[in-house]
C-alpha positions in Angstrom: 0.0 0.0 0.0 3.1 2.6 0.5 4.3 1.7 -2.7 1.0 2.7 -4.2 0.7 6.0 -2.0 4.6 6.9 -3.0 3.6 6.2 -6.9 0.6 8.5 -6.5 2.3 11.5 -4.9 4.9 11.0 -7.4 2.3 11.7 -9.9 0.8 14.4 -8.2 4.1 15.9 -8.0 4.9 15.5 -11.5 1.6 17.2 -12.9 1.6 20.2 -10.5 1.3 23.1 -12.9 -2.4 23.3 -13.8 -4.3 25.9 -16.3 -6.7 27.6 -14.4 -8.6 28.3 -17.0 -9.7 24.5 -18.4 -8.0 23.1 -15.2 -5.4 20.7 -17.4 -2.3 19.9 -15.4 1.1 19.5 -16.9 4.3 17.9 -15.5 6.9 21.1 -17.0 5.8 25.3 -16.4 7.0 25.4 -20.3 4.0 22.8 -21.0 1.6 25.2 -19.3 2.9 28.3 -20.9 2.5 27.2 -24.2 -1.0 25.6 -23.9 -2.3 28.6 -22.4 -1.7 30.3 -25.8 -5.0 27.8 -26.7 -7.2 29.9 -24.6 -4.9 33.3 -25.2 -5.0 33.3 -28.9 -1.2 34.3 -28.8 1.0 33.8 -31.8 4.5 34.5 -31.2 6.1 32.9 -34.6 5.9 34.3 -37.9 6.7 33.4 -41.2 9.0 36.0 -43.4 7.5 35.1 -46.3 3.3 35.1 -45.8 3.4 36.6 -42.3 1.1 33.5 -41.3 1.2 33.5 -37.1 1.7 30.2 -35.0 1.3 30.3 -31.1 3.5 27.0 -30.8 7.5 27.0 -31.1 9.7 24.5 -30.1 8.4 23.2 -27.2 8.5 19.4 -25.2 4.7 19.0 -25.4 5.0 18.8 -29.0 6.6 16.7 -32.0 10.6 18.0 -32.6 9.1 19.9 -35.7 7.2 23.1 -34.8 4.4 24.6 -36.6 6.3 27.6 -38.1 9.2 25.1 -39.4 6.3 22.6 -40.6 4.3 25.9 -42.8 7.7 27.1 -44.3 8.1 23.7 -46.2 5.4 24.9 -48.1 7.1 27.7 -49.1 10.2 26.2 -49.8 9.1 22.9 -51.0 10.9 20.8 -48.6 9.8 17.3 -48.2 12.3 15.9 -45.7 10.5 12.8 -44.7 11.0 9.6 -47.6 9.0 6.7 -47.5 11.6 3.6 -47.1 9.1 1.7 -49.4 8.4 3.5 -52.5 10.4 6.5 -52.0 7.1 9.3 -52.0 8.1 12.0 -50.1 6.2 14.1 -47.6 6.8 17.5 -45.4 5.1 16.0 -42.4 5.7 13.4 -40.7 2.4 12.4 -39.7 1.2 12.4 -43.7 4.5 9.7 -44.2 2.9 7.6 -41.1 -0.4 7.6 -42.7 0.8 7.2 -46.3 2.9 4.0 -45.0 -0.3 2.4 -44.2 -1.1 1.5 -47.7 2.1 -0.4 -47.8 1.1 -2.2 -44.2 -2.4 -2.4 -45.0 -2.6 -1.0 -41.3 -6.2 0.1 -40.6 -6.3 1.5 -36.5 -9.3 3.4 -36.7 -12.1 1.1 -36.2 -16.1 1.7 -36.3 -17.4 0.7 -32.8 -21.1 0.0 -34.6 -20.3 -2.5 -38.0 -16.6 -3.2 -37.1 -15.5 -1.7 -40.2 -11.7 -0.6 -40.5 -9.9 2.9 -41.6 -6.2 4.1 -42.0 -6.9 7.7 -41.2 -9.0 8.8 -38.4 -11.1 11.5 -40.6 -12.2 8.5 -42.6 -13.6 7.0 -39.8 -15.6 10.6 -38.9 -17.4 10.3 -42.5 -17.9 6.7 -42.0 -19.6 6.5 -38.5 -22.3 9.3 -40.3 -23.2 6.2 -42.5 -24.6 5.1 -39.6 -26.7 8.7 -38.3 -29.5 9.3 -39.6 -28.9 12.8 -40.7 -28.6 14.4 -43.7 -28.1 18.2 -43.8 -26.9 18.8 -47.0 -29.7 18.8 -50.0 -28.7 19.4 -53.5 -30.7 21.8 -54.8 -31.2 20.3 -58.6 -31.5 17.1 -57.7 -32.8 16.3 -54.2 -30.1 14.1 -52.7 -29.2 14.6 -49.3 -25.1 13.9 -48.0 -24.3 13.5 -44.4 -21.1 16.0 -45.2 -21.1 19.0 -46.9 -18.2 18.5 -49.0 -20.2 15.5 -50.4 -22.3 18.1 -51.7 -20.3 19.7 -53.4 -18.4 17.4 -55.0 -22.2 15.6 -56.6 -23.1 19.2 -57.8 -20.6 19.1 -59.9 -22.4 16.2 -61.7 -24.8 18.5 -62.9 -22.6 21.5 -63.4 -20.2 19.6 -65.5 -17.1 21.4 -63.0 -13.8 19.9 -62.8 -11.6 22.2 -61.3 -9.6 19.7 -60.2 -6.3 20.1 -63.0 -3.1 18.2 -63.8 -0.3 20.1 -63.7 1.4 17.6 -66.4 -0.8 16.8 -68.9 -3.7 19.5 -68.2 -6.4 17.4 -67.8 -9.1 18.0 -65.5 -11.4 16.1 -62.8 -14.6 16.6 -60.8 -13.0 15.0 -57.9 -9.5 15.6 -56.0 -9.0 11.7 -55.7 -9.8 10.6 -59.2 -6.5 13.6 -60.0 -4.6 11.9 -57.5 -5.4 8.4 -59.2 -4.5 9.9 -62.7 -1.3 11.6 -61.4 0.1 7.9 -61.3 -0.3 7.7 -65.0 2.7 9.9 -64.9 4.4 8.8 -61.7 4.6 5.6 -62.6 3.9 4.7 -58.7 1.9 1.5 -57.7 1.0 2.0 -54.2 -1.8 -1.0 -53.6 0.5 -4.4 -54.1 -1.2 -8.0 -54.1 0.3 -10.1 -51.4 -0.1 -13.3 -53.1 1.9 -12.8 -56.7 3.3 -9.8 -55.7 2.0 -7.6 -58.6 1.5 -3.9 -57.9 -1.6 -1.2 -59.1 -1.9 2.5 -58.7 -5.5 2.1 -57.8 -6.9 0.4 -54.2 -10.2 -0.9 -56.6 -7.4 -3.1 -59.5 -5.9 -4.4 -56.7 -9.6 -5.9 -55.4 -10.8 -6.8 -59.0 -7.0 -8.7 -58.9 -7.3 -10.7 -56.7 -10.4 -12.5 -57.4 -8.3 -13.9 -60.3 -6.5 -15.7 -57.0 -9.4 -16.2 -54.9 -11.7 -17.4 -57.9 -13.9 -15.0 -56.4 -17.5 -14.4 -58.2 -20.0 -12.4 -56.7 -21.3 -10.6 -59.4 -24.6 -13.2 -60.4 -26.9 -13.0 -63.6 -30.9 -13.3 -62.5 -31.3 -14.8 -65.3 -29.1 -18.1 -65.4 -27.2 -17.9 -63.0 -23.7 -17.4 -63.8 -21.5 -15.8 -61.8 -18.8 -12.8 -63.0 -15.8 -11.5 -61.0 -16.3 -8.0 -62.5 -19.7 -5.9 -62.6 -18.8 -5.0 -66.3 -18.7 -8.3 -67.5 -22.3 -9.0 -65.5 -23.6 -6.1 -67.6 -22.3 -7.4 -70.8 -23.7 -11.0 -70.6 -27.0 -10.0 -69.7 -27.6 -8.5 -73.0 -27.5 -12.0 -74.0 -30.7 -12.7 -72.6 -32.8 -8.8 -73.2 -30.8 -8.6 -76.7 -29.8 -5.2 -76.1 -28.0 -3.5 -78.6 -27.4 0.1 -76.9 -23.7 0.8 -79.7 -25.1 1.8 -82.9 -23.3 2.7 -85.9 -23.9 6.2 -86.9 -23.3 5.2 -90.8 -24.6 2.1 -91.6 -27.2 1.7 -88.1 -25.9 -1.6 -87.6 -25.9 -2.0 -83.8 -23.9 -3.8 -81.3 -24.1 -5.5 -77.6 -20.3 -4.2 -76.8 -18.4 -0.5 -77.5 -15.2 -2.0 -79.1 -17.3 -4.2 -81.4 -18.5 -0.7 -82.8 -15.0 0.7 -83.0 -14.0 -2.4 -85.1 -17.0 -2.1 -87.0 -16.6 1.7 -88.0 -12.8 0.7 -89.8 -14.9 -1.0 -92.4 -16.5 2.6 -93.0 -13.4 4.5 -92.5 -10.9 2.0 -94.0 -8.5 3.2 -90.5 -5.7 0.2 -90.2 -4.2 0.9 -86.8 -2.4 -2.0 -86.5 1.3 -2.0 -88.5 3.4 -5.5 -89.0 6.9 -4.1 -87.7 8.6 -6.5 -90.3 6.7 -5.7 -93.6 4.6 -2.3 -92.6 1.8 -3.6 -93.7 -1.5 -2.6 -91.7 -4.7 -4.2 -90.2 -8.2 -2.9 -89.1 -8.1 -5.7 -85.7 -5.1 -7.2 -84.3 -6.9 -10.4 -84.9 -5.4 -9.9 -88.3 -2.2 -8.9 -87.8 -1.6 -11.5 -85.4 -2.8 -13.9 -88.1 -0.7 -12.3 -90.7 2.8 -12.1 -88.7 2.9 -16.1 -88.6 3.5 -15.7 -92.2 7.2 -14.4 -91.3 7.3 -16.5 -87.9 6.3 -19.6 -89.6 4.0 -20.1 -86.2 1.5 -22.6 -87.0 0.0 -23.3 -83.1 -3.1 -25.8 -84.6 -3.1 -29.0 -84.3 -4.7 -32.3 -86.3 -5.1 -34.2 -83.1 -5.5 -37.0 -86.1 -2.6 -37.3 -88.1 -1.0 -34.4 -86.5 0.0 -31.7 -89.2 -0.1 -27.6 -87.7 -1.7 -24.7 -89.6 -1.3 -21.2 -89.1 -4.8 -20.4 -89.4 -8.2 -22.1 -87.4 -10.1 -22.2 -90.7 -7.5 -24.0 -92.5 -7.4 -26.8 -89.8 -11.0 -27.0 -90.0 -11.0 -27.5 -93.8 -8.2 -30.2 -93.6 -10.3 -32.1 -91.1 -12.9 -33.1 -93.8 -10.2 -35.3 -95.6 -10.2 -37.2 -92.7 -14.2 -36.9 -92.0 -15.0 -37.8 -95.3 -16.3 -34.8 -96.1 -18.6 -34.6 -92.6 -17.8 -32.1 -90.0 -15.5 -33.5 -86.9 -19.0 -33.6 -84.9 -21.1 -35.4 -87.6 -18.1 -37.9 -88.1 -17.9 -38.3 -84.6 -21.6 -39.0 -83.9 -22.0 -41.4 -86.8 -18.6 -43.6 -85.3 -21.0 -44.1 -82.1 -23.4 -45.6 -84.0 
């Protein structure tokens, strides 16, 4: 029991300088002289360059970098803290502790009502108003309501056609500051989101999820219809014009209509005669690489089909199909092998 008194007067003693304004105690008088600048308002450090004001300095009670130092990295473009990973640099250290989480897959922040995990606290702020019934922010156009404001803003957009959202490298522009950041990799070259079974890297979180249902054998996209199951919501949307027969690509020439986009852009080469495909031996072009791929055997001499009969190779499909009939007897390999069964 002494030891427990002698521990707690200990403590006592340590945190004897208290603010008698919010009543916090602190174990250092420097501690308490700086906090007090909360209540104060006092700013004692300025930046030459934009005058900006910051009320802390170097003090114990805070991380080794002050404010002031921290603002003038944007002045001088400074980023002194390297992630060991990828090499991204950043002028905080707190932004390289969260950034390293997308190497870790580290997620700390986690809901207390669905369990669900974040790597940033802020995310977890948005998140837990999934949750509140409360939406305050109406779009005027359209009626929607957002639980954040700067969810607004970001859907008007959708009907104002805004992206001010620019990249300073190519010039193109976005709605959204996180589909920029997403593009900015295009030129970066960086990979962030890296699958931990083959090891292959993406620059966006939602490749790395489609990936790795290739691993998994993941389906959970299923048609109402018959069943079948697809990894990818595209592909989902694509079969099921198998069964309604939708045609939504038509041909603005010849009306002919299609159940896919790039079956429209290969169609349209018959109308424009385009041939974006060039053999790099003989320069000669092709409307579909179908063709060219076809057509560079011919220098290769690739000839990857089989008679599983008498075991001659063709270049071409059609030309194995053809030779079949000599051994057929003129029948196709499936009427051949349905009258041998009888």
């Amino acid at each position: 029991m002494t030891d427990f008194t002698d521990e707690l007067s200990k403590d006592i003693e340590n945190a004897s300088y208290h603010c008698d304004i919010c009543g916090k105690s602190f174990s250092q008088k420097g501690q308490l002289r700086v906090h007090k600048r909360i209540h104060t308002g006092e700013k004692l450090y300025h930046c030459i360059i934009c005058g900006k004001s910051f009320s802390v300095g170097c003090s114990k009670s805070f991380s080794c970098k002050n404010s002031l130092t921290t603002h003038k990295y944007i002045h001088t473009g400074e980023k002194p803290f390297p992630c060991d990973i990828c090499g991204t640099s950043f002028s905080q250290r707190g932004h390289l502790t969260t950034h390293k989480r997308i190497h870790t897959g580290e997620k700390p922040y986690g809901c207390g009502i669905c369990g669900k995990s974040f790597s940033q606290n802020g995310d977890l702020t948005k998140h837990k108003r999934i949750h509140a019934v409360e939406k305050p922010y109406d779009c005027d156009v359209c009626g929607k309501s957002f639980s954040q404001n700067d969810q607004l803003t970001a859907h008007k957009r959708i009907h104002t056609g805004e992206r001010s959202c620019n990249c300073d490298i190519c010039g193109k522009s976005f709605s959204q500051t996180h589909h920029l950041t997403a593009h900015k990799r295009v030129h970066t070259g960086e990979r962030p989101y890296t699958c931990d079974i083959c090891g292959k890297s993406f620059s966006q979180n939602d490749h790395l999820t489609k990936h790795k249902r290739i691993h998994t054998g993941d389906k959970p996209y299923n048609c109402g219809v018959c069943g079948k199951s697809f990894s990818q919501s595209p592909h989902l949307t694509k079969h099921k014009r198998i069964h309604t027969g939708e045609k939504p690509y038509q041909c603005d020439v010849c009306g002919k209509s299609f159940t896919q986009n790039h079956d429209l852009t290969k169609h349209k080469r018959i109308h424009t005669g385009e041939k974006p495909y060039n053999c790099d031996i003989c320069n000669k072009s092709f409307s579909h690489t179908a063709s060219l791929t076809t057509h560079r055997r011919i220098h290769t001499g690739e000839k990857p089909y089989h008679c599983d009969i008498c075991g001659k190779s063709f270049s071409v499909r059609i030309n194995l199909t053809r030779h079949k009939y000599i051994h057929t007897g003129g029948k196709s390999c499936h009427k051949a092998s349905r009258s041998s069964k009888v």
